[in-house]
C-alpha positions as a Markdown table, in Angstrom:
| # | Residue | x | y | z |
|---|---|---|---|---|
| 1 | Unk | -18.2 | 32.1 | -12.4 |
| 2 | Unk | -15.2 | 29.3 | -13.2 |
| 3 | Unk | -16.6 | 27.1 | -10.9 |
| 4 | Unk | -20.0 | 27.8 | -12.6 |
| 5 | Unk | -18.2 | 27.3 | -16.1 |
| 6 | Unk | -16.4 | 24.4 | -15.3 |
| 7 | Unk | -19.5 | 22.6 | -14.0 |
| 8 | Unk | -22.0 | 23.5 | -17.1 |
| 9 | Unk | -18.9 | 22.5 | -19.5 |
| 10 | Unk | -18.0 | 19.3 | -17.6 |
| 11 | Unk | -21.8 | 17.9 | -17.8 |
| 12 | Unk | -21.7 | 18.8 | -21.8 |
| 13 | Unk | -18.9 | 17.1 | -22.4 |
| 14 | Unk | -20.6 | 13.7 | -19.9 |
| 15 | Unk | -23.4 | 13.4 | -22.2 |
| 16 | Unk | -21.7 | 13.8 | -24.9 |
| 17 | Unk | -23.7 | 17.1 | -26.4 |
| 18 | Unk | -22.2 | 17.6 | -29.5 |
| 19 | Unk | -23.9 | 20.8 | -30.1 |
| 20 | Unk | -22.3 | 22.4 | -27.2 |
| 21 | Unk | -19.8 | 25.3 | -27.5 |
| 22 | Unk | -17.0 | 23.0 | -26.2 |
| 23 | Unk | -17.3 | 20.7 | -28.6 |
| 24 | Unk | -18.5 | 23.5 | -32.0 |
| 25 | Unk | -15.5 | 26.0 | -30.8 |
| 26 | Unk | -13.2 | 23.6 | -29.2 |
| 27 | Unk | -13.0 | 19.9 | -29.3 |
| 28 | Unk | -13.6 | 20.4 | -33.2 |
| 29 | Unk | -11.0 | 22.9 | -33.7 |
| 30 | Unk | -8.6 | 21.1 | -31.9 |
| 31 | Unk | -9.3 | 17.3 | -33.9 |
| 32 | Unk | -8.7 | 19.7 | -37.3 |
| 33 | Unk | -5.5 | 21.0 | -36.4 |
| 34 | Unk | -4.7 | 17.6 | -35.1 |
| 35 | Unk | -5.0 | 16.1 | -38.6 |
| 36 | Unk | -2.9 | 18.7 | -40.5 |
| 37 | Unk | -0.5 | 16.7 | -38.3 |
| 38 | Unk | -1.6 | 13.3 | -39.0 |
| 39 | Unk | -2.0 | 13.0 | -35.3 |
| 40 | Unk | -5.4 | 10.4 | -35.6 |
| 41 | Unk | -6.2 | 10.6 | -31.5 |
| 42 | Unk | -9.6 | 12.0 | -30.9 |
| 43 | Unk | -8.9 | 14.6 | -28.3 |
| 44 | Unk | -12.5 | 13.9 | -26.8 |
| 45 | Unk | -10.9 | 10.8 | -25.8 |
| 46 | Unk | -9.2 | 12.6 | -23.1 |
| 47 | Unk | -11.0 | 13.1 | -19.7 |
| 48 | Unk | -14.0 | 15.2 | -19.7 |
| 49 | Unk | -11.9 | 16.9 | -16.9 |
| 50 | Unk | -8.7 | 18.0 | -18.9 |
| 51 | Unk | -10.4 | 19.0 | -21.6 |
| 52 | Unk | -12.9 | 21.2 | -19.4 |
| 53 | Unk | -9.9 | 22.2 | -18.2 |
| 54 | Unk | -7.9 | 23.1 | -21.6 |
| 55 | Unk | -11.2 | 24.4 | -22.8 |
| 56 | Unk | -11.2 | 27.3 | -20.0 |
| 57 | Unk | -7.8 | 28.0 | -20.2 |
| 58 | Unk | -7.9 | 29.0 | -23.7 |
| 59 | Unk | -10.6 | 31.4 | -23.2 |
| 60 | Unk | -10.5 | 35.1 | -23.8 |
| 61 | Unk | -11.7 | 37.2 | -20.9 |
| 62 | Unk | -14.4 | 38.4 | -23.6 |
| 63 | Unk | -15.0 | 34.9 | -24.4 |
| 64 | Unk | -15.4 | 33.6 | -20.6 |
| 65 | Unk | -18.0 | 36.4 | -20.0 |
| 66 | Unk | -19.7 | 35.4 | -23.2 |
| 67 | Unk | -19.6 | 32.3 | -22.5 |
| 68 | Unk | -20.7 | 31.9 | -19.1 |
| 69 | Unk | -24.0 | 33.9 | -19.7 |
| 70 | Unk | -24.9 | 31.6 | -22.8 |
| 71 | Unk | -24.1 | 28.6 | -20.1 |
| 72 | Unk | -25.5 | 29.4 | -17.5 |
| 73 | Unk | -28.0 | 31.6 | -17.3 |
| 74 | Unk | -29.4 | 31.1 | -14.1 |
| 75 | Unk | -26.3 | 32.5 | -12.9 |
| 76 | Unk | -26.8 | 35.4 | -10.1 |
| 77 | Unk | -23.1 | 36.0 | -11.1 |
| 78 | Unk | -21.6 | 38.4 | -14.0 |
| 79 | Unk | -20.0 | 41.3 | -15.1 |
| 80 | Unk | -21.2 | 44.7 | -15.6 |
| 81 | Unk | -19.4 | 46.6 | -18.4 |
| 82 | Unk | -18.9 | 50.6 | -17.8 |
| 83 | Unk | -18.1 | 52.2 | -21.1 |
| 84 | Unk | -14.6 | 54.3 | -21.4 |
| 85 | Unk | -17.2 | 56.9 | -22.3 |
| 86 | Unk | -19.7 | 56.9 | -19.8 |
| 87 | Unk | -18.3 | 60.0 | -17.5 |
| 88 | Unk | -18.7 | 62.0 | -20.8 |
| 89 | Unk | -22.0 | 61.9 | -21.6 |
């Protein structure tokens, strides 16, 4: 599922889709806090790789799940969720 991830984030941030989540939960997020600081770098000028990268690592687990079925959702991968519950119904 990283590997999956990594690859649909990486091609997002190659063709520059601005409407992705990386760059509307992440790369924007980032360039905001970034200018409370008066730091002016773009951090989508770093490479599409770190910033994949960075972008993963701050993930949730509940994100990453999220995440990866709204990016790929061809994926024959994912998780099935068993309710604390279940056994008492």
């Amino acid at each position: 599922m990283f590997e999956e991830l990594y690859e649909a984030i990486l091609a997002d941030l190659i063709a520059q889709d601005e409407s992705a989540p990386v760059f509307k939960h992440f790369i924007e997020r980032i360039e905001r806090q970034r200018s409370l600081y008066e730091d002016e770098r773009p951090y989508r000028a770093e490479s599409a790789h770190q910033i994949a990268v960075d972008y993963l690592a701050s993930m949730t687990d509940e994100y990453f799940l999220a995440a990866h079925r709204f990016m790929c959702p061809q994926s024959s991968h994912g998780v099935e969720f068993r309710d604390y519950f279940d056994d008492l119904r």
